[in-house]
C-alpha positions as CSV (number, residue, x, y, z in Angstrom):
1,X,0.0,0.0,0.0
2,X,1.4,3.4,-1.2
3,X,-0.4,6.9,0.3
4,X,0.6,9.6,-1.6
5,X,0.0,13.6,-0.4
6,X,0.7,16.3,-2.9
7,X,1.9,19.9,-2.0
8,X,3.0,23.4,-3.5
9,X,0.2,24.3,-5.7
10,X,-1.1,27.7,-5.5
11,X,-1.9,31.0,-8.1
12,X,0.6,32.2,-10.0
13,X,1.0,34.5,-12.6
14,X,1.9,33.6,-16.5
15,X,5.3,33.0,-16.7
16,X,6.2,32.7,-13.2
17,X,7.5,29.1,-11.4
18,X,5.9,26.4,-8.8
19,X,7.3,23.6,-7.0
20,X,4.8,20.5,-6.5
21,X,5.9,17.6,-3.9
22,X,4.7,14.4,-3.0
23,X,5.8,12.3,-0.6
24,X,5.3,9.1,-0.2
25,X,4.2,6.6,2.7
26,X,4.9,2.7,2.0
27,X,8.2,1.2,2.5
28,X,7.7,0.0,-1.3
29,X,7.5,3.2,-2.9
30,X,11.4,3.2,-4.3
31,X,10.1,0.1,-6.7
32,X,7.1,2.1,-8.3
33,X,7.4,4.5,-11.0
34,X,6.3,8.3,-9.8
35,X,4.1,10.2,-12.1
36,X,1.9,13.7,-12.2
37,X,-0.9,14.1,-13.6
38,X,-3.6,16.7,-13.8
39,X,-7.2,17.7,-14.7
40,X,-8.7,20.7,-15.9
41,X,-12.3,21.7,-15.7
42,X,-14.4,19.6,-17.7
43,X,-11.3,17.7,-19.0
44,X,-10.1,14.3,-18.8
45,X,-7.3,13.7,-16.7
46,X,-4.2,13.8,-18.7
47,X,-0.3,12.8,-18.4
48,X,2.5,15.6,-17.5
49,X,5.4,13.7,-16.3
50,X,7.0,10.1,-15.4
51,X,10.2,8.9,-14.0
52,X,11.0,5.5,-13.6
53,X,11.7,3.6,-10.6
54,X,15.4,2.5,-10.9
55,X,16.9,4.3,-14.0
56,X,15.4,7.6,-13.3
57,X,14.1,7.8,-17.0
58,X,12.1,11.1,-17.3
59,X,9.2,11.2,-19.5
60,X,7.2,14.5,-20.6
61,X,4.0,15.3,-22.0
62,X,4.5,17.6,-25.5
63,X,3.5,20.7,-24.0
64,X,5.4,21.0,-20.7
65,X,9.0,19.7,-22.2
66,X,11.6,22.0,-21.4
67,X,9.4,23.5,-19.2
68,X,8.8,21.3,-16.3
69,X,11.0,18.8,-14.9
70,X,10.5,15.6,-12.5
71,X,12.9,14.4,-10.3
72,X,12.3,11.7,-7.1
73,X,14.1,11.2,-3.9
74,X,13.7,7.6,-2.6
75,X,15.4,8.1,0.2
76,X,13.1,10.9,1.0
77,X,10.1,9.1,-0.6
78,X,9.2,12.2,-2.5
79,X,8.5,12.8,-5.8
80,X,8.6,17.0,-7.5
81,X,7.5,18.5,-10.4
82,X,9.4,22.0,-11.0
83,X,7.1,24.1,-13.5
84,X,8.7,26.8,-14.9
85,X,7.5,29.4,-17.6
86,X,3.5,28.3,-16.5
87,X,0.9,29.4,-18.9
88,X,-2.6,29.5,-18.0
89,X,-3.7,26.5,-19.9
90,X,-1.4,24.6,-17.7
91,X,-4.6,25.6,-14.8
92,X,-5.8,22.3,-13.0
93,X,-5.4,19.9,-10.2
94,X,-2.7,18.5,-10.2
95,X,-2.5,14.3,-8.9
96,X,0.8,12.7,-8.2
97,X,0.5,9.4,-9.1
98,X,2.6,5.9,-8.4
99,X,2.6,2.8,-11.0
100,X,3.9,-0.9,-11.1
101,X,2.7,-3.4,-13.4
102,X,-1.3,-2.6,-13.3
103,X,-1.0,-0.9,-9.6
104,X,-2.1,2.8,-9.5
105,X,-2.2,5.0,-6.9
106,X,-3.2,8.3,-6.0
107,X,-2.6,11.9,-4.2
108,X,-5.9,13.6,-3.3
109,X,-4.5,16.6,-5.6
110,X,-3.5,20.3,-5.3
111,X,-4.6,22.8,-7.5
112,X,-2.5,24.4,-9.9
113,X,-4.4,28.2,-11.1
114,X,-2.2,30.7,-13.6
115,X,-3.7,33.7,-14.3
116,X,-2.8,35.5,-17.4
């Protein structure tokens, strides 16, 4: 069992920079890739970033490469997501998310608003 709690989000203007964190109880949380996610109003919820469990492979949605970046601490248990250059359409909640083989679990979210 993996309990995830995401913080950071806020409002922030266009251009400007957050900081989400989530960390991570469950002494099995090194062995499960860490993810964020997000949904915006009367959206679906969508893929932002991965990194893998071991080799720290990074993976990025189109529209946030080169603007966001993922790193994890598994000594810490945390996973961040450092969002830099934020645009308003990048507005939702934001859900940190942990995977392994067909095992998903989930933060409660934070919400992520940029105002233009």
């Amino acid at each position: 069992q993996v309990r995830l709690v995401e913080s950071g989000g806020g409002l922030v203007q266009a251009g400007g920079s957050l900081r989400l964190s989530c960390a991570a109880s469950g002494r099995t949380f090194s062995t499960y890739s860490g993810g964020w996610f997000r949904q915006a109003p009367g959206k679906e919820r969508e893929f932002v970033a991965r990194i893998g469990w071991s080799s720290g492979r990074t993976y990025y949605e189109d529209s946030v490469k080169g603007r966001f970046t993922i790193s994890r601490d598994n000594a810490k248990n945390t996973v961040s997501l450092q969002m830099n250059s934020l645009k308003p359409e990048d507005t939702a909640v934001y859900y940190c998310n942990a995977h392994r083989d067909s095992v998903d679990y989930w933060g409660q979210g934070t919400q992520v608003t940029v105002s233009s």
